[in-house]
Backbone bond lengths (Angstrom), bond angles and torsions (degrees), N, CA, C in turn:
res aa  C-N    CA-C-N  psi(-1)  N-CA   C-N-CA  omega(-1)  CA-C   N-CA-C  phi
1 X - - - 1.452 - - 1.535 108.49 -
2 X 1.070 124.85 121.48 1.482 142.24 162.71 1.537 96.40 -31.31
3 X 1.437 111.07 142.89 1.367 118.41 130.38 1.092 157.25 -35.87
4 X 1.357 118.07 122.75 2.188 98.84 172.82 1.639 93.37 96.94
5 X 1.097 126.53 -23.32 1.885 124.45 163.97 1.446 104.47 15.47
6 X 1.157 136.73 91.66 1.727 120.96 141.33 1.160 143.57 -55.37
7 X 1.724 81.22 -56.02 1.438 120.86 -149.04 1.765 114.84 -150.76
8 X 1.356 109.77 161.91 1.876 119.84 152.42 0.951 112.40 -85.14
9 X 0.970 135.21 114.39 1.871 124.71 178.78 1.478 102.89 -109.71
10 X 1.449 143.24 9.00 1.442 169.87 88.17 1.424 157.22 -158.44
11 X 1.041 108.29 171.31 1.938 115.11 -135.75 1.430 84.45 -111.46
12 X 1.630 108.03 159.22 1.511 132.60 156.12 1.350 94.53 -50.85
13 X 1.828 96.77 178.61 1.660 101.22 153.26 1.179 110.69 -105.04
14 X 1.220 147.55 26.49 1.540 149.00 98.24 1.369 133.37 -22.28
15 X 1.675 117.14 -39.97 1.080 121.79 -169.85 1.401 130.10 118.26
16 X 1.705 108.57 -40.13 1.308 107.21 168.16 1.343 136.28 -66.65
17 X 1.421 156.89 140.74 1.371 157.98 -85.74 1.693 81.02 -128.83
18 X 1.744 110.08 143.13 1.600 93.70 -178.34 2.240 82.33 -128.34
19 X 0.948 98.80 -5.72 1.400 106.78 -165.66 1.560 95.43 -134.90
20 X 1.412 118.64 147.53 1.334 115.06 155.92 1.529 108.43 -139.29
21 X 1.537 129.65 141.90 1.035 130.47 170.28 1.496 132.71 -79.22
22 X 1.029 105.87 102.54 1.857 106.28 179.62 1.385 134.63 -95.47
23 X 1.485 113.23 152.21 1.568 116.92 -161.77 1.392 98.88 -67.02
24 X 1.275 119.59 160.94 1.509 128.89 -174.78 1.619 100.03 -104.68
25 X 1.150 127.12 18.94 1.743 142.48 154.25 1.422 99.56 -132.79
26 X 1.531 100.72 139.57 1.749 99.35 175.76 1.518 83.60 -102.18
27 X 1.532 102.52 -179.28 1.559 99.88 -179.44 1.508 117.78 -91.50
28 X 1.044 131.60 7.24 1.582 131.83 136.09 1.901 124.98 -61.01
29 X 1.485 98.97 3.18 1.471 92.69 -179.61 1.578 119.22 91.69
30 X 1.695 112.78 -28.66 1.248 103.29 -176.84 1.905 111.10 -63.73
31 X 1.609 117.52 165.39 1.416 98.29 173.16 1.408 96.36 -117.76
32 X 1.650 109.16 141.50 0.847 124.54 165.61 1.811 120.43 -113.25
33 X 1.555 101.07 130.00 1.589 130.00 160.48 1.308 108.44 -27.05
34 X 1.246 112.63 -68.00 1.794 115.85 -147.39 1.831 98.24 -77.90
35 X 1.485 86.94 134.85 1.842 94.31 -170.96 1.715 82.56 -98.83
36 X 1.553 102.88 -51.51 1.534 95.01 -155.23 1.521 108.40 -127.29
37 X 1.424 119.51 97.14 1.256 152.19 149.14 0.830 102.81 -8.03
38 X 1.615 143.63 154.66 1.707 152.41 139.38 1.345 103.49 -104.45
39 X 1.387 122.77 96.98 0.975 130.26 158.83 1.354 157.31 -54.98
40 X 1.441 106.19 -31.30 1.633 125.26 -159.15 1.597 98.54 -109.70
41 X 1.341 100.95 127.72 1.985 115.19 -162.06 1.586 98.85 -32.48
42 X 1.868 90.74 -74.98 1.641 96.60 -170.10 1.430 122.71 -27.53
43 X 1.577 121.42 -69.21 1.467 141.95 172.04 1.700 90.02 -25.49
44 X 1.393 97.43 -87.68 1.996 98.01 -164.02 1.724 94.63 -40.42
45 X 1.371 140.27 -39.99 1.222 118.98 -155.95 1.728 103.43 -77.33
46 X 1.200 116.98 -40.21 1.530 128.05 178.46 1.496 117.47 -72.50
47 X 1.652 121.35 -7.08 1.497 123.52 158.21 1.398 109.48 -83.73
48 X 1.580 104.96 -45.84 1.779 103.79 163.33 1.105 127.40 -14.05
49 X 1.417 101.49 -83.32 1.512 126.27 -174.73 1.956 101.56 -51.70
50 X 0.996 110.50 -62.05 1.445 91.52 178.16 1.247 136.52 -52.72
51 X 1.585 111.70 -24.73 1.001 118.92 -172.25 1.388 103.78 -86.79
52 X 1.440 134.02 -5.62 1.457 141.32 -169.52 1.513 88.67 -112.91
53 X 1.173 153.20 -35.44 1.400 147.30 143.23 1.432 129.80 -42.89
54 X 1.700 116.37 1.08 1.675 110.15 179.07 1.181 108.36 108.22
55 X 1.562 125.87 -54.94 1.136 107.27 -166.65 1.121 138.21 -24.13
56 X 1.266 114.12 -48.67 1.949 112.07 -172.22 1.600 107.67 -70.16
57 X 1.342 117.24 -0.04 1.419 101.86 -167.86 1.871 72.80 -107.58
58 X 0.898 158.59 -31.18 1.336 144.96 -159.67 1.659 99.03 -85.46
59 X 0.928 109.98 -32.89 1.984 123.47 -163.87 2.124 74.97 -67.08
60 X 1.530 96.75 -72.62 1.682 97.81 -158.79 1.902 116.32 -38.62
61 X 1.735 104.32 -38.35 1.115 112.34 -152.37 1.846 85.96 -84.75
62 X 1.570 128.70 -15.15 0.939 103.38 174.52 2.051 118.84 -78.32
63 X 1.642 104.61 -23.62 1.238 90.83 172.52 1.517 128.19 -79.54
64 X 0.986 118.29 14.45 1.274 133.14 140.71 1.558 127.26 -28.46
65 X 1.530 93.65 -72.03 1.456 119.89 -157.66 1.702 92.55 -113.92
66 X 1.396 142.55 14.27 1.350 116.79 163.85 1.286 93.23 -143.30
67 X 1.548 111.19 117.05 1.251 116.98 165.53 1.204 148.81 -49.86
68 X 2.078 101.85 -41.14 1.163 115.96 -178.92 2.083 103.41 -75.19
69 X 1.005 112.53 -12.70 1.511 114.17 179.48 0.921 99.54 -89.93
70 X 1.224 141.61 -47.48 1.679 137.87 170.89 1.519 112.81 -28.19
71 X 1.227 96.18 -73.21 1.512 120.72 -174.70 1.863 111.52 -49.33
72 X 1.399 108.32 -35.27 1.698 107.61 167.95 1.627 116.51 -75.79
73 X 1.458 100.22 -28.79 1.483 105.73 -173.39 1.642 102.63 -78.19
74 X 1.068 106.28 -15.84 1.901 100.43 176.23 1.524 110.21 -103.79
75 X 1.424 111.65 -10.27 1.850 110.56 159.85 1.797 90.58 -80.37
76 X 1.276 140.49 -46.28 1.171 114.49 -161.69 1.421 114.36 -69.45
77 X 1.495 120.01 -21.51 1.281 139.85 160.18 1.278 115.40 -36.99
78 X 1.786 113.22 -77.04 1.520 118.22 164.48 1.761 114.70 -48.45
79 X 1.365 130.72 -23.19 1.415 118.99 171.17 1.326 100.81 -58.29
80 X 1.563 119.13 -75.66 1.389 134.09 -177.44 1.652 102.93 -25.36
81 X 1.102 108.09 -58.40 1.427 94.40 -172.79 1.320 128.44 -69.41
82 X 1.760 112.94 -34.68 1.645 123.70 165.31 1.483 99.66 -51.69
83 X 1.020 121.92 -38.97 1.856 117.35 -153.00 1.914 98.18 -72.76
84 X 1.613 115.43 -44.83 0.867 111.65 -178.66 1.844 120.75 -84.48
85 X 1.371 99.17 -24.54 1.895 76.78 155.94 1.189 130.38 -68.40
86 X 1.437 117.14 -11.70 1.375 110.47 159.91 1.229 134.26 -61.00
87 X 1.685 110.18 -12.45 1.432 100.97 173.03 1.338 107.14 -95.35
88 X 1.341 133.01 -6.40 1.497 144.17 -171.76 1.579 124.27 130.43
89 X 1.394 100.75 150.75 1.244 108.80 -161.61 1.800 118.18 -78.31
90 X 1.126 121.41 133.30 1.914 107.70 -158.39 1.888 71.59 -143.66
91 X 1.380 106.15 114.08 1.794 116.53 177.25 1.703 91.26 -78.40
92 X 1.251 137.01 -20.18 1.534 127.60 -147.25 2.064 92.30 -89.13
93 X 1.367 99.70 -1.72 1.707 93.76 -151.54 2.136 88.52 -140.62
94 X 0.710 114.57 22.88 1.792 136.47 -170.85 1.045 99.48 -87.48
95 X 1.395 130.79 103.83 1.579 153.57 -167.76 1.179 126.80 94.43
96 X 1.693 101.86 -25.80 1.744 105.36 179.89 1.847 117.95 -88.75
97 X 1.438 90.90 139.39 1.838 84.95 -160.54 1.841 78.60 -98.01
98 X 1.691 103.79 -109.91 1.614 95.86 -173.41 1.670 81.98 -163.15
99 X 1.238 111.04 173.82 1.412 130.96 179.80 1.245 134.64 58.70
100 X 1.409 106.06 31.83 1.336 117.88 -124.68 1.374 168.81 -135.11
101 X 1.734 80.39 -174.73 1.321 110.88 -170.36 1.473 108.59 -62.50
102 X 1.253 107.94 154.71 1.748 145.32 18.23 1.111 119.63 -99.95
103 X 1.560 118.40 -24.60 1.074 133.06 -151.66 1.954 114.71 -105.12
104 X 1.657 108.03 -13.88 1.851 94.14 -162.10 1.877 67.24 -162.69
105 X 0.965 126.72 172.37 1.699 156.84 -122.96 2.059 89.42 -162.19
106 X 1.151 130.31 85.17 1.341 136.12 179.96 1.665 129.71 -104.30
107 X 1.964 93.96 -32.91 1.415 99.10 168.49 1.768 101.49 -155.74
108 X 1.229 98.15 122.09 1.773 106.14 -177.15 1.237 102.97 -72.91
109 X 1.743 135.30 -41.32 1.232 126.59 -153.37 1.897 88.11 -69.99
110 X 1.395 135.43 -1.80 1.670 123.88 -159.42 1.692 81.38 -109.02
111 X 1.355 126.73 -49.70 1.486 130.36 -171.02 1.776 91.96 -72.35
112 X 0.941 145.62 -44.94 1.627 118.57 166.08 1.243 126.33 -44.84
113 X 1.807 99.57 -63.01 1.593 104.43 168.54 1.601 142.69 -36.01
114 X 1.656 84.27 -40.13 1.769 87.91 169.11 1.286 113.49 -88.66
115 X 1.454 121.44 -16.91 2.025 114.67 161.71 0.906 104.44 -53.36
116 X 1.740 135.34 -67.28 1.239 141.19 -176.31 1.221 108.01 -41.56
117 X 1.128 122.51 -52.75 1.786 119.10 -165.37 1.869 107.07 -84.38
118 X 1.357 124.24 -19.71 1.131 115.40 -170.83 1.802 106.92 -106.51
119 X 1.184 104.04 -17.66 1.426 106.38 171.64 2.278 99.32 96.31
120 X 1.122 105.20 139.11 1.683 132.81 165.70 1.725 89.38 -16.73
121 X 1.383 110.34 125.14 1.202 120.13 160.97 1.666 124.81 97.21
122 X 1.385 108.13 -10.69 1.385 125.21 160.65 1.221 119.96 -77.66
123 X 1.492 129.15 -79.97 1.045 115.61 -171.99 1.466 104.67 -95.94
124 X 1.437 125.54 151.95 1.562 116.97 -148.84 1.674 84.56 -114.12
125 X 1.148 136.28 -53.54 1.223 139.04 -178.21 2.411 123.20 -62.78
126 X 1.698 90.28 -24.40 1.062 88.05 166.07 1.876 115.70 -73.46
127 X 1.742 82.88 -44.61 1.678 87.57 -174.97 1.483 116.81 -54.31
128 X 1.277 110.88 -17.48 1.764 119.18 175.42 1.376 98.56 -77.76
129 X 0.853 132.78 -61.38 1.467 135.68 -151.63 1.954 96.15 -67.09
130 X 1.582 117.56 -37.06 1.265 103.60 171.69 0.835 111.16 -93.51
131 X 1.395 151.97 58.72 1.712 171.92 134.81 0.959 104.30 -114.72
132 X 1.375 148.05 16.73 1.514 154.92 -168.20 1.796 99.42 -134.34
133 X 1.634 111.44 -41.36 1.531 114.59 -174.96 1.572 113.81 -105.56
134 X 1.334 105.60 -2.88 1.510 113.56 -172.79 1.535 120.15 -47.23
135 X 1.680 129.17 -20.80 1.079 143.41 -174.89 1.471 105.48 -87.68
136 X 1.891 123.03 -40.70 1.449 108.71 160.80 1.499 108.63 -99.98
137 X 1.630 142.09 4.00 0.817 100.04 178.85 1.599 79.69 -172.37
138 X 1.833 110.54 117.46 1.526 125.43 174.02 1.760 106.09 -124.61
139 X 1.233 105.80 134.37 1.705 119.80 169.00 1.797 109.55 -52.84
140 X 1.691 98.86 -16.98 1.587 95.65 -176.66 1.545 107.38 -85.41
141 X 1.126 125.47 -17.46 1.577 130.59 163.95 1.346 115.40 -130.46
142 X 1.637 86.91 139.55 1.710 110.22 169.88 1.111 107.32 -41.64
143 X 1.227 128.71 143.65 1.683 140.49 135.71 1.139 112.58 -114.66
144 X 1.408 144.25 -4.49 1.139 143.21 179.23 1.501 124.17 -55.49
């Protein structure tokens, strides 16, 4: 289990935690980026693999070249960042969301996590990436 634990930010349909939300101070003071964790083996193992297959360099090189995706990937940016001042304000970590955003695609298992946690239609590149793993690994069935 990650550090800094708040919260579930979302569950299997079993119940068990597939995401967890973390404080943006751990309790040693350091600040930490990552709001929303990917928790659940399978998931991290099926962002892996993509991410050891290219993807993130194809995701980045497309915001490059498509504007209108650009432009969602830097509202999902500003979510990321609203979501985590809600857990408190850390000035050392103030603009930086995680994975990242806004600009280049750095870690999928953080762009899943925040699909999972923000729900279909927020983050546009997570929601790709779980339409990319849906065959080893969908929020609509257990693997646990």
């Amino acid at each position: 289990m990650p550090r800094g634990v708040v919260g579930i930010a979302a569950r299997c349909v079993c119940g068990k935690p597939t995401v967890v939300k973390t404080a943006p101070r751990l309790e040693d003071g350091t600040p930490f980026p990552t709001t929303f964790y990917l928790t659940h083996p399978k998931a991290v193992a099926a962002a892996s693999t993509l991410e050891a297959n290219g993807v993130m360099k194809e995701m980045s090189a497309r915001l490059l070249e498509d504007e209108d995706l650009a432009a969602k990937y830097r509202l999902a940016h500003e979510d990321y960042l609203a979501q985590r001042a809600l857990l408190g304000d850390v000035p050392e970590i103030a603009g930086i969301s995680a994975g990242g955003m806004p600009t280049r695609v750095k870690c999928l298992h953080v762009l899943i996590g925040h699909a999972l946690a923000a729900g279909p239609g927020v983050q546009p590149l997570g929601d790709e990436a779980l339409e990319m793993i849906k065959d080893s690994w969908s929020p609509a069935r257990c693997s646990c």
